[in-house]
PDB file of N, CA, C and O in Angstrom:
ATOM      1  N   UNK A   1     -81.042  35.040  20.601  1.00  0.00           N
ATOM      2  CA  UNK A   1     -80.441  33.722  20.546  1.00  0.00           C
ATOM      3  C   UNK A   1     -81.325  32.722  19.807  1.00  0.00           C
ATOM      4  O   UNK A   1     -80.705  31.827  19.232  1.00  0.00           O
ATOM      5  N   UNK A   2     -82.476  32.704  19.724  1.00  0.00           N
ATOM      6  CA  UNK A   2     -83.279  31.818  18.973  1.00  0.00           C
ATOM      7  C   UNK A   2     -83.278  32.054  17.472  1.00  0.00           C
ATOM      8  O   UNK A   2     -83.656  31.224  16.645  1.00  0.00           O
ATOM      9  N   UNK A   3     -82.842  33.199  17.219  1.00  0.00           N
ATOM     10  CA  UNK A   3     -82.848  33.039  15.242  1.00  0.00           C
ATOM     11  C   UNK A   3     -81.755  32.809  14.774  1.00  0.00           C
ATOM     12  O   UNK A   3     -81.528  33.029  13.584  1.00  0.00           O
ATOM     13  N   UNK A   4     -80.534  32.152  15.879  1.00  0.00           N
ATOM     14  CA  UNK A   4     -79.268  31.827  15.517  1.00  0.00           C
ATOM     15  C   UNK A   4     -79.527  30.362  14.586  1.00  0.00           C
ATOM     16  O   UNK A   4     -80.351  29.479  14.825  1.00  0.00           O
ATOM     17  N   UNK A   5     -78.341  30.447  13.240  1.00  0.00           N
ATOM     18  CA  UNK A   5     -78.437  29.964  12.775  1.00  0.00           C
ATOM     19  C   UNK A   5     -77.447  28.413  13.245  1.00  0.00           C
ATOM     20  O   UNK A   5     -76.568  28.427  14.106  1.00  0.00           O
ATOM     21  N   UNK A   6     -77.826  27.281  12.513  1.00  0.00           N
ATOM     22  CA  UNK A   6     -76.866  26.502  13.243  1.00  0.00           C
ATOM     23  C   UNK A   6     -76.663  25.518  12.125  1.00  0.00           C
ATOM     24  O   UNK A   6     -77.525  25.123  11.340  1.00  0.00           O
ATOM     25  N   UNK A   7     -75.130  25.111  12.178  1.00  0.00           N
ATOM     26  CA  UNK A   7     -74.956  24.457  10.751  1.00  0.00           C
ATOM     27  C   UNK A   7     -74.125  23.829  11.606  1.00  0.00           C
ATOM     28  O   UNK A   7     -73.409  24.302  12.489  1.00  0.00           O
ATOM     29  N   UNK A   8     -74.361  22.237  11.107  1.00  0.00           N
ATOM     30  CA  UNK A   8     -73.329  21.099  11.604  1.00  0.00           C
ATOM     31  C   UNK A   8     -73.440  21.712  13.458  1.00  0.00           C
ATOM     32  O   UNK A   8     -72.504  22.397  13.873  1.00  0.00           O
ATOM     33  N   UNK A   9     -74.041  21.544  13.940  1.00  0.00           N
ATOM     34  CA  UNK A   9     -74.412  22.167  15.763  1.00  0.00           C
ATOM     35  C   UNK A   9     -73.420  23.391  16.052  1.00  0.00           C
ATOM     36  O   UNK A   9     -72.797  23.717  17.062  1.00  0.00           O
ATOM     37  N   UNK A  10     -73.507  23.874  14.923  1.00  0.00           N
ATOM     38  CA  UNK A  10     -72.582  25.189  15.392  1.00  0.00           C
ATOM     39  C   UNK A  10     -73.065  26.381  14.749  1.00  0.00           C
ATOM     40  O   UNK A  10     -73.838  26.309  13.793  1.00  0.00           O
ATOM     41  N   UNK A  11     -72.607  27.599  15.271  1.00  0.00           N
ATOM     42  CA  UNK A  11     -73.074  29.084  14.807  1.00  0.00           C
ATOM     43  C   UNK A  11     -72.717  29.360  14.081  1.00  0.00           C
ATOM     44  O   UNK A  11     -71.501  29.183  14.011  1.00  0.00           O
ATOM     45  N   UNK A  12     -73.315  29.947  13.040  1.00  0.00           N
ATOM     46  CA  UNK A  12     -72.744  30.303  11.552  1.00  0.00           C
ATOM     47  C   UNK A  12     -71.460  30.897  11.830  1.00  0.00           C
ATOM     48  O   UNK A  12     -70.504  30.172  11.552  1.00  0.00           O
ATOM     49  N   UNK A  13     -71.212  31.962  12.279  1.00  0.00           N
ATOM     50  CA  UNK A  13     -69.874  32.480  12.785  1.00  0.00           C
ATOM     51  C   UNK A  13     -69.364  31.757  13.407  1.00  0.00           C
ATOM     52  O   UNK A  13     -68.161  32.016  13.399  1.00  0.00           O
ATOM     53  N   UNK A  14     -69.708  30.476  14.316  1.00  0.00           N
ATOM     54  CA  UNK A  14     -68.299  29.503  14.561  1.00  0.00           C
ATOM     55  C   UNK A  14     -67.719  28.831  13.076  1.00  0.00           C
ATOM     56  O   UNK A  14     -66.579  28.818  12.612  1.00  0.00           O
ATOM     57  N   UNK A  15     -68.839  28.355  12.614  1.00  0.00           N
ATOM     58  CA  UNK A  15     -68.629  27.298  11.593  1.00  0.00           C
ATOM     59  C   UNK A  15     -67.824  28.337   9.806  1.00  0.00           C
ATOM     60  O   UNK A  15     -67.558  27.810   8.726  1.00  0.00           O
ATOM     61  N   UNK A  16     -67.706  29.502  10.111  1.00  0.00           N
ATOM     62  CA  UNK A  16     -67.050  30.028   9.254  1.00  0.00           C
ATOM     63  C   UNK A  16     -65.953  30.567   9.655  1.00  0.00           C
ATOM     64  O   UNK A  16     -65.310  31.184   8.806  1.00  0.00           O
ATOM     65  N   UNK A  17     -65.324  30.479  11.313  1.00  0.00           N
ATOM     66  CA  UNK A  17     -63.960  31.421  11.528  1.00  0.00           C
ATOM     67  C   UNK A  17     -63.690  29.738  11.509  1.00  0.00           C
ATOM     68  O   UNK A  17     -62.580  29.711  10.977  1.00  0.00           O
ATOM     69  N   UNK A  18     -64.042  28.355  11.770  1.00  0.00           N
ATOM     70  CA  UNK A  18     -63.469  27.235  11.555  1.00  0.00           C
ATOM     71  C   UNK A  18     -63.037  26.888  10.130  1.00  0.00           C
ATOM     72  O   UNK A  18     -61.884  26.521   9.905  1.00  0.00           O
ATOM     73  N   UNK A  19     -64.178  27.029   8.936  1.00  0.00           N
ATOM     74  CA  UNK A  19     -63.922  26.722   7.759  1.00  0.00           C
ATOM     75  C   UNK A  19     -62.780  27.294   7.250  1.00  0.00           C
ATOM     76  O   UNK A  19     -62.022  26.684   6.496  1.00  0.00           O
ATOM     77  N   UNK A  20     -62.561  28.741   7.711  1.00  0.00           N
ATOM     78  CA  UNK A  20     -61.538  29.625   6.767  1.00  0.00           C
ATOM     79  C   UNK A  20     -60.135  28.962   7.307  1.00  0.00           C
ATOM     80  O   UNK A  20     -59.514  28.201   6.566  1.00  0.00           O
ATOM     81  N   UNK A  21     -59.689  29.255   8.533  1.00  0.00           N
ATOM     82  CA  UNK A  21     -58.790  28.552   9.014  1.00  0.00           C
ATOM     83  C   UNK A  21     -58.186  27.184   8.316  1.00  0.00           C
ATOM     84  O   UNK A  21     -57.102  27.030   7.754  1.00  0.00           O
ATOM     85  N   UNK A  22     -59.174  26.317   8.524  1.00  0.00           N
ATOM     86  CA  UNK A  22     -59.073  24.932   8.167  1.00  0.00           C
ATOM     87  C   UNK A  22     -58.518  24.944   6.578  1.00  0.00           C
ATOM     88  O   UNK A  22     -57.523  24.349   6.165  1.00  0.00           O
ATOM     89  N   UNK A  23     -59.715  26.041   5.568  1.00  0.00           N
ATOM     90  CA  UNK A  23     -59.149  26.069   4.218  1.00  0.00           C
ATOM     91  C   UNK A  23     -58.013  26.370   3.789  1.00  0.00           C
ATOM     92  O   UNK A  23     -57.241  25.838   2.992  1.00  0.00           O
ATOM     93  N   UNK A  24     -57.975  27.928   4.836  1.00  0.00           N
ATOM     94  CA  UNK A  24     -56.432  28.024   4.210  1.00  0.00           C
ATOM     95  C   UNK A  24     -55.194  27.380   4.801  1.00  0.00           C
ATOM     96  O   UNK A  24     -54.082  27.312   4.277  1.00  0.00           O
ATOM     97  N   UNK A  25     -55.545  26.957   5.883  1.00  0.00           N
ATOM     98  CA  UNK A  25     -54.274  25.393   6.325  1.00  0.00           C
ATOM     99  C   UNK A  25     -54.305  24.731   4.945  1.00  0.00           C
ATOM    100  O   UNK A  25     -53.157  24.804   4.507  1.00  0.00           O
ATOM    101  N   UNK A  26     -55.191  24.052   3.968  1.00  0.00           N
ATOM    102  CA  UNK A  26     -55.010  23.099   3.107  1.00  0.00           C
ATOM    103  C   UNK A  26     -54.571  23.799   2.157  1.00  0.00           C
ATOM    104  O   UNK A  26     -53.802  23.262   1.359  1.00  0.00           O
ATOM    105  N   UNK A  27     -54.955  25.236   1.983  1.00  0.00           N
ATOM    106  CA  UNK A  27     -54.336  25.760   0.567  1.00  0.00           C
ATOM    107  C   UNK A  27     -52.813  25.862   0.776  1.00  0.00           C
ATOM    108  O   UNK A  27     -52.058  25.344  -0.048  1.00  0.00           O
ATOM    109  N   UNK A  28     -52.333  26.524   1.870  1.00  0.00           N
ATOM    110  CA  UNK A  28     -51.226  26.612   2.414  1.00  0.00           C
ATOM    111  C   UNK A  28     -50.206  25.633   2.099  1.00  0.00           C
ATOM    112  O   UNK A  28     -49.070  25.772   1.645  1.00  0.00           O
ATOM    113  N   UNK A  29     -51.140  24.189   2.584  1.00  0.00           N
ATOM    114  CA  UNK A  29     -50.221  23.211   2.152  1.00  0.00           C
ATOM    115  C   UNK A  29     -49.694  22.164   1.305  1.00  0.00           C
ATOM    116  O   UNK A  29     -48.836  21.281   1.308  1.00  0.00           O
ATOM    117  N   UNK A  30     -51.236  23.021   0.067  1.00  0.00           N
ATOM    118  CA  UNK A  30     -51.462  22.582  -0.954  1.00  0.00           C
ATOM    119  C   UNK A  30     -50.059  23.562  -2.016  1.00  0.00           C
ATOM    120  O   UNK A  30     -49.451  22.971  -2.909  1.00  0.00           O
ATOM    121  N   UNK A  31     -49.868  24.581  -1.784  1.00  0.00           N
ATOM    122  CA  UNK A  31     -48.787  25.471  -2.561  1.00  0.00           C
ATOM    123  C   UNK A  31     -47.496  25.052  -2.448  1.00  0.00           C
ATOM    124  O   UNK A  31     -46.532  25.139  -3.209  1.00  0.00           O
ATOM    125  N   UNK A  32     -47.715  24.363  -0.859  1.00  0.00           N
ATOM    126  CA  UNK A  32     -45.662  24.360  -0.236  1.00  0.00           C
ATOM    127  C   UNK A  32     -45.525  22.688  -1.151  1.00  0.00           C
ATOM    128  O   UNK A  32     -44.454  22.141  -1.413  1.00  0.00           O
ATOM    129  N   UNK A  33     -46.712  22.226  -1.449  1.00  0.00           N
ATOM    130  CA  UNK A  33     -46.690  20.764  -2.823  1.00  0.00           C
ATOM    131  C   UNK A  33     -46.384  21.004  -3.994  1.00  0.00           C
ATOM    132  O   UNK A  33     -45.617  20.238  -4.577  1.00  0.00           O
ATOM    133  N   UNK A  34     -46.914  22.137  -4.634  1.00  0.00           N
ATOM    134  CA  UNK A  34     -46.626  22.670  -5.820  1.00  0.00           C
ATOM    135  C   UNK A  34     -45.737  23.215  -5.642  1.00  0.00           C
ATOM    136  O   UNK A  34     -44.990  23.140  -6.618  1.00  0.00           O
ATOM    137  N   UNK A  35     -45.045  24.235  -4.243  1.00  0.00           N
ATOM    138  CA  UNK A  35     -43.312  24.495  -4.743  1.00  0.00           C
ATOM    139  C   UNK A  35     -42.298  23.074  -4.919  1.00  0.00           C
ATOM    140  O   UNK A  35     -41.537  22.893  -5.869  1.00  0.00           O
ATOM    141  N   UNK A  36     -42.451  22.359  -4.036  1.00  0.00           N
ATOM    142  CA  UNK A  36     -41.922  21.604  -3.982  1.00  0.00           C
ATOM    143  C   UNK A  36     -41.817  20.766  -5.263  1.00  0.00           C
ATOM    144  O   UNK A  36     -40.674  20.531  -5.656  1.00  0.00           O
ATOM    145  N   UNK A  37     -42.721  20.341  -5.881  1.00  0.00           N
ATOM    146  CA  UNK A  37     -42.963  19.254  -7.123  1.00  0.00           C
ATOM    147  C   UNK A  37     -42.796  20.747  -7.809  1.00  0.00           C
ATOM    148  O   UNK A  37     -43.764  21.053  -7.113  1.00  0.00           O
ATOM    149  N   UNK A  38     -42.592  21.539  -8.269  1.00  0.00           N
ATOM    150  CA  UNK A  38     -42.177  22.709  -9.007  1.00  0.00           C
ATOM    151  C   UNK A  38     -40.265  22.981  -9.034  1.00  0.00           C
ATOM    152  O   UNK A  38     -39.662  23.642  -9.879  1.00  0.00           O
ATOM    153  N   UNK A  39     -39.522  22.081  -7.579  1.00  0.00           N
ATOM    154  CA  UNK A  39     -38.386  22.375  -7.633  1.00  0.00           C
ATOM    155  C   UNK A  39     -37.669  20.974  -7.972  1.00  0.00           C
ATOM    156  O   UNK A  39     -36.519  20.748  -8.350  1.00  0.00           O
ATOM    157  N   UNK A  40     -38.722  20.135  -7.711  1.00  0.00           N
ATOM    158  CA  UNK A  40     -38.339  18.660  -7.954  1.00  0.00           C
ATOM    159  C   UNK A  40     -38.297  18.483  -9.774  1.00  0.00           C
ATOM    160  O   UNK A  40     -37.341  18.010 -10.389  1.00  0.00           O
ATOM    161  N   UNK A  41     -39.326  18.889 -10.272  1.00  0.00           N
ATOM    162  CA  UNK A  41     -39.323  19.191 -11.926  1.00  0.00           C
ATOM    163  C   UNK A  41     -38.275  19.698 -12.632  1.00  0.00           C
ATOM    164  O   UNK A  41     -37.822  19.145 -13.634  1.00  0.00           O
ATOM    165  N   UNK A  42     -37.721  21.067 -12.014  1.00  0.00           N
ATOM    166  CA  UNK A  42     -36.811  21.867 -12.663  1.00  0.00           C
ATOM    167  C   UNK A  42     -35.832  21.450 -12.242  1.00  0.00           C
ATOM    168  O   UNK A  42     -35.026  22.249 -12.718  1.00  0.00           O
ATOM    169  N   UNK A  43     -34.991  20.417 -11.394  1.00  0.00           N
ATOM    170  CA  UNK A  43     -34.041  20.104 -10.825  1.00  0.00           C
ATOM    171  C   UNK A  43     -33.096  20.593 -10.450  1.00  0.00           C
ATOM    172  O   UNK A  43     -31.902  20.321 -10.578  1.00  0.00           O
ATOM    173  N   UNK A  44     -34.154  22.099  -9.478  1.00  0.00           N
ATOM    174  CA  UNK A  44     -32.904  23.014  -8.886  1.00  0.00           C
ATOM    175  C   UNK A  44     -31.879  22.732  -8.066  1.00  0.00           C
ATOM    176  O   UNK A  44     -30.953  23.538  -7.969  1.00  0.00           O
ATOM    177  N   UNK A  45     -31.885  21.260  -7.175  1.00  0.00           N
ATOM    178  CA  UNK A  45     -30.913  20.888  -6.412  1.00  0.00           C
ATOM    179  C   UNK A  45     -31.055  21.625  -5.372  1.00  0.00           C
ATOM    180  O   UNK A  45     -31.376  22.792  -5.597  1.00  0.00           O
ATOM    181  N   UNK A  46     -30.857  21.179  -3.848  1.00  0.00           N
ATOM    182  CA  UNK A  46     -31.469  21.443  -2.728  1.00  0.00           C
ATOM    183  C   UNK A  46     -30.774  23.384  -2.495  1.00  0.00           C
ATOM    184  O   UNK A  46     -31.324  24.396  -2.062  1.00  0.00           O
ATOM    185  N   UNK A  47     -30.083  23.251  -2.763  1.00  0.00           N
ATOM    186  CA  UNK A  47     -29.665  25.371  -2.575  1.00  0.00           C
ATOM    187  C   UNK A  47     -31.095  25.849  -3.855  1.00  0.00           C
ATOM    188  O   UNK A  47     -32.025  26.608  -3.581  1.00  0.00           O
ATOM    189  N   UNK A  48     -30.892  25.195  -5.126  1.00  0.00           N
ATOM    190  CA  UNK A  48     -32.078  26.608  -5.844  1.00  0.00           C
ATOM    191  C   UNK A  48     -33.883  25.814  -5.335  1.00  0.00           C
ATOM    192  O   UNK A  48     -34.932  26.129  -5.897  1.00  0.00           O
ATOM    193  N   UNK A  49     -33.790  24.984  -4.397  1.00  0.00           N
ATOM    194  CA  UNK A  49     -35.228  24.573  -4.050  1.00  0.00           C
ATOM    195  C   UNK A  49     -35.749  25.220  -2.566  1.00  0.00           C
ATOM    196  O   UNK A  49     -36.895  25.391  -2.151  1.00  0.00           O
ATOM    197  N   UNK A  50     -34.004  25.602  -1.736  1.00  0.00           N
ATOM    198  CA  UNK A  50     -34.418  26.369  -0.661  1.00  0.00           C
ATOM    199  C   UNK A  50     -34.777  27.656  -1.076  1.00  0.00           C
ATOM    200  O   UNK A  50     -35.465  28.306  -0.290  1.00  0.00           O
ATOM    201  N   UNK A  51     -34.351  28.339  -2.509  1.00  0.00           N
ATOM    202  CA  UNK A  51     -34.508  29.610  -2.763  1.00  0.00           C
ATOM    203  C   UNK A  51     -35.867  30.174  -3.301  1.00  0.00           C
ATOM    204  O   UNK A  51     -36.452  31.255  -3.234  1.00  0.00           O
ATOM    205  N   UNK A  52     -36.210  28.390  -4.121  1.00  0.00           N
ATOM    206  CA  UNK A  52     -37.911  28.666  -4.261  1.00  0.00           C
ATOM    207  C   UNK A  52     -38.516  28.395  -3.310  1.00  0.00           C
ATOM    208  O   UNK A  52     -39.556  28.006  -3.841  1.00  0.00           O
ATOM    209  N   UNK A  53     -38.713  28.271  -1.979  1.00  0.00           N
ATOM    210  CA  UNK A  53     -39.373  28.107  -1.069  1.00  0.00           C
ATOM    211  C   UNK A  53     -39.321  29.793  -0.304  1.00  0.00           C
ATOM    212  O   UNK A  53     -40.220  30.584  -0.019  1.00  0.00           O
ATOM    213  N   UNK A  54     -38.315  29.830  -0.207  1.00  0.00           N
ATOM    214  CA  UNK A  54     -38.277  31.383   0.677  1.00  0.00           C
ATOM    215  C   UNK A  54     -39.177  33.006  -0.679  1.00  0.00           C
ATOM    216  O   UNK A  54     -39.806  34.041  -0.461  1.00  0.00           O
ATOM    217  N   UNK A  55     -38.687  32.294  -1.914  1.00  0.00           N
ATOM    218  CA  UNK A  55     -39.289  33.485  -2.651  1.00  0.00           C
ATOM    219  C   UNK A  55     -40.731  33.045  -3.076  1.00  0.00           C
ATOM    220  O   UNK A  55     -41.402  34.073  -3.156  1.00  0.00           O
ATOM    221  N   UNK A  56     -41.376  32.106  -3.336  1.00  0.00           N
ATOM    222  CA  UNK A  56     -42.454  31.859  -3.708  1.00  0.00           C
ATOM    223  C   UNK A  56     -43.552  31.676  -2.386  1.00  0.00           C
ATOM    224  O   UNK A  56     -44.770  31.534  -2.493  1.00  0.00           O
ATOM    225  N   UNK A  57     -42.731  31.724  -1.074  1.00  0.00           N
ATOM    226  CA  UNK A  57     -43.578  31.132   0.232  1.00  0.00           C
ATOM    227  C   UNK A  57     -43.510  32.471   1.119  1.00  0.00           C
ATOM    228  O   UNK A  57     -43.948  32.493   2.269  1.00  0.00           O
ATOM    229  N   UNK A  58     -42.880  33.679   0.444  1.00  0.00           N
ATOM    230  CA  UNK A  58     -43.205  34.557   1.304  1.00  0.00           C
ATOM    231  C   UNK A  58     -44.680  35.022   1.529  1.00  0.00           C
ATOM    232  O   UNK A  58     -44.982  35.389   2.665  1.00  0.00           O
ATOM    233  N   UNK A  59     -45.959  35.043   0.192  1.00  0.00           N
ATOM    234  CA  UNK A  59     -46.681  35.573   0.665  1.00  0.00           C
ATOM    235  C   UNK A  59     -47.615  34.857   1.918  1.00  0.00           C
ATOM    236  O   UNK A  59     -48.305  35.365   2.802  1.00  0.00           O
ATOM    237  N   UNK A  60     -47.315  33.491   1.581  1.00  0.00           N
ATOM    238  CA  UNK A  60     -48.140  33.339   2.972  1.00  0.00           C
ATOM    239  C   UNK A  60     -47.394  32.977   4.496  1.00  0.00           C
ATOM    240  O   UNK A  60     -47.708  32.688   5.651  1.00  0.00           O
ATOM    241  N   UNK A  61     -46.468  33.154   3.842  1.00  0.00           N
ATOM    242  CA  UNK A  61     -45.375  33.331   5.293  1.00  0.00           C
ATOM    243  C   UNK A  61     -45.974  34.708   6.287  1.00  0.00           C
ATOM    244  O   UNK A  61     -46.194  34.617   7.494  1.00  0.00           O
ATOM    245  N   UNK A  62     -46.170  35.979   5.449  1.00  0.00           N
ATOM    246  CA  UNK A  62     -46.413  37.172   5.612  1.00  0.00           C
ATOM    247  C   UNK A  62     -48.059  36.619   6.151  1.00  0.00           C
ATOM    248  O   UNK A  62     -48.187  36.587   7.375  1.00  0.00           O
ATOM    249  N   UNK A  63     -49.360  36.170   5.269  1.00  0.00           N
ATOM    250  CA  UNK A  63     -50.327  35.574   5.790  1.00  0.00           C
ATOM    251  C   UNK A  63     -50.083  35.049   7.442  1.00  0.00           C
ATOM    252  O   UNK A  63     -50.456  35.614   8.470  1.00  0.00           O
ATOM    253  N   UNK A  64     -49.451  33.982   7.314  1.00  0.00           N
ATOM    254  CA  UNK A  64     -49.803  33.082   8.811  1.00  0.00           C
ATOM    255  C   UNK A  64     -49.032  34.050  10.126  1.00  0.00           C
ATOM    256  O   UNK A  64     -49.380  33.960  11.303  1.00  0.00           O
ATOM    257  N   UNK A  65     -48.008  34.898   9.656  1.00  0.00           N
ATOM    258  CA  UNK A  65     -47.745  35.990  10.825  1.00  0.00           C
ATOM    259  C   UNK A  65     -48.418  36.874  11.206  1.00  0.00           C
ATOM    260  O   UNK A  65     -48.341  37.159  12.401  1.00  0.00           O
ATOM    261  N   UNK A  66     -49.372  37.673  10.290  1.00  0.00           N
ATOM    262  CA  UNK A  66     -50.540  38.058  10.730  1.00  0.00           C
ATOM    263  C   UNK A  66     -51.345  38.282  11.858  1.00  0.00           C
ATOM    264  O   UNK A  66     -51.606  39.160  12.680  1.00  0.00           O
ATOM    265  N   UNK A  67     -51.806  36.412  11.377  1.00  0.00           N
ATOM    266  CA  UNK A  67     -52.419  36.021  12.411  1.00  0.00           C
ATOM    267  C   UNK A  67     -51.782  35.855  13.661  1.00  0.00           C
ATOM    268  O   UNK A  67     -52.376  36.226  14.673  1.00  0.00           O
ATOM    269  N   UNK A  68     -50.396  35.232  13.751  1.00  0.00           N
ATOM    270  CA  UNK A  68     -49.835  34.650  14.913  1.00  0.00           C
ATOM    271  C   UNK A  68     -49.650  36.349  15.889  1.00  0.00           C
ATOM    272  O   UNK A  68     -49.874  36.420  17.098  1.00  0.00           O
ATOM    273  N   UNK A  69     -49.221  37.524  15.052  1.00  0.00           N
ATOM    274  CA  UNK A  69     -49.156  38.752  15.602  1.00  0.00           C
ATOM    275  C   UNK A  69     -50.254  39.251  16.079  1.00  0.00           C
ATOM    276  O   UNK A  69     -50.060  40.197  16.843  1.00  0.00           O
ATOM    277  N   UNK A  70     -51.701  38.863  15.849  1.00  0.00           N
ATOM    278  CA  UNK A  70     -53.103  39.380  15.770  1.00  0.00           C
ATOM    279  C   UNK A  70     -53.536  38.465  17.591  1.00  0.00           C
ATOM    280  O   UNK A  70     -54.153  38.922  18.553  1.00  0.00           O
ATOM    281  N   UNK A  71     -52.779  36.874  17.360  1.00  0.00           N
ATOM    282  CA  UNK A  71     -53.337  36.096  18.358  1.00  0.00           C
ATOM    283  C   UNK A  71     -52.078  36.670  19.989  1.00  0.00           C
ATOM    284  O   UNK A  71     -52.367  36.589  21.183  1.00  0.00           O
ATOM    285  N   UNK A  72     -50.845  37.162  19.407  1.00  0.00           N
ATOM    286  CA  UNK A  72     -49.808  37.358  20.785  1.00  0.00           C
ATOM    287  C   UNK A  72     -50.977  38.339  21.288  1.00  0.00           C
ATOM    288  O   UNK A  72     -51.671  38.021  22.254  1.00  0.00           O
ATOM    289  N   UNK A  73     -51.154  39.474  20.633  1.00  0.00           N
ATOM    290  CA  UNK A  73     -51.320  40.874  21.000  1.00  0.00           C
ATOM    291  C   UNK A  73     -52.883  40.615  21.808  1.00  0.00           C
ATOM    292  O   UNK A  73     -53.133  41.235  22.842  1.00  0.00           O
ATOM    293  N   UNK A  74     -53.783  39.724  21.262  1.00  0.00           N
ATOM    294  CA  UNK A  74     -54.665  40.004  21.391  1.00  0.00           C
ATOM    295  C   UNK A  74     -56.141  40.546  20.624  1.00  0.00           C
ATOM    296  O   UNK A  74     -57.318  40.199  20.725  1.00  0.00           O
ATOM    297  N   UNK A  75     -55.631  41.268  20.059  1.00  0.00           N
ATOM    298  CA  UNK A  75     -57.050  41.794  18.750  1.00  0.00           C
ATOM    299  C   UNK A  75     -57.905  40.952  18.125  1.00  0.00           C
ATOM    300  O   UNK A  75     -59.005  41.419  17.831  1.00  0.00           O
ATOM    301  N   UNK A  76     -57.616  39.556  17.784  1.00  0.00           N
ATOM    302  CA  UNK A  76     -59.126  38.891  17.503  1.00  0.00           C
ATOM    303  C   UNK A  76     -59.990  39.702  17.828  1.00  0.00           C
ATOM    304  O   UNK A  76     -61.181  39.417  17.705  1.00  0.00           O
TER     305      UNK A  76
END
């Protein structure tokens, strides 16, 4: 316990399962901006802007279930 490292009063391994989380919340919601201003540009009209959301937002749709399947079950 004494050669633990400590950044911002926390354990390197707290302060990096926090960072990743936190980052990819912002990237996450940094993309669903760019679909959006991507459907607002092309002026797909709300049916072809729901269609870029479901096809361009699957991969991290697939991402954040993952986790939510990783946190029901348990496995962390």
């Amino acid at each position: 316990m004494e050669s633990d490292i400590f950044l911002f009063g926390l354990t390197l391994e707290e302060f990096e399962s926090i960072s990743l989380k936190v980052g990819f919340t912002v990237l996450i919601l940094y993309m669903l901006f760019i679909i959006g201003n991507l459907a607002k540009e092309s002026k797909a009209g709300k049916y072809g802007a729901m269609w870029m959301f479901i096809g361009l937002g699957l991969g991290f749709v697939g991402f954040v279930s993952k986790a939510l399947i990783q946190k029901f079950m348990g496995i962390e």
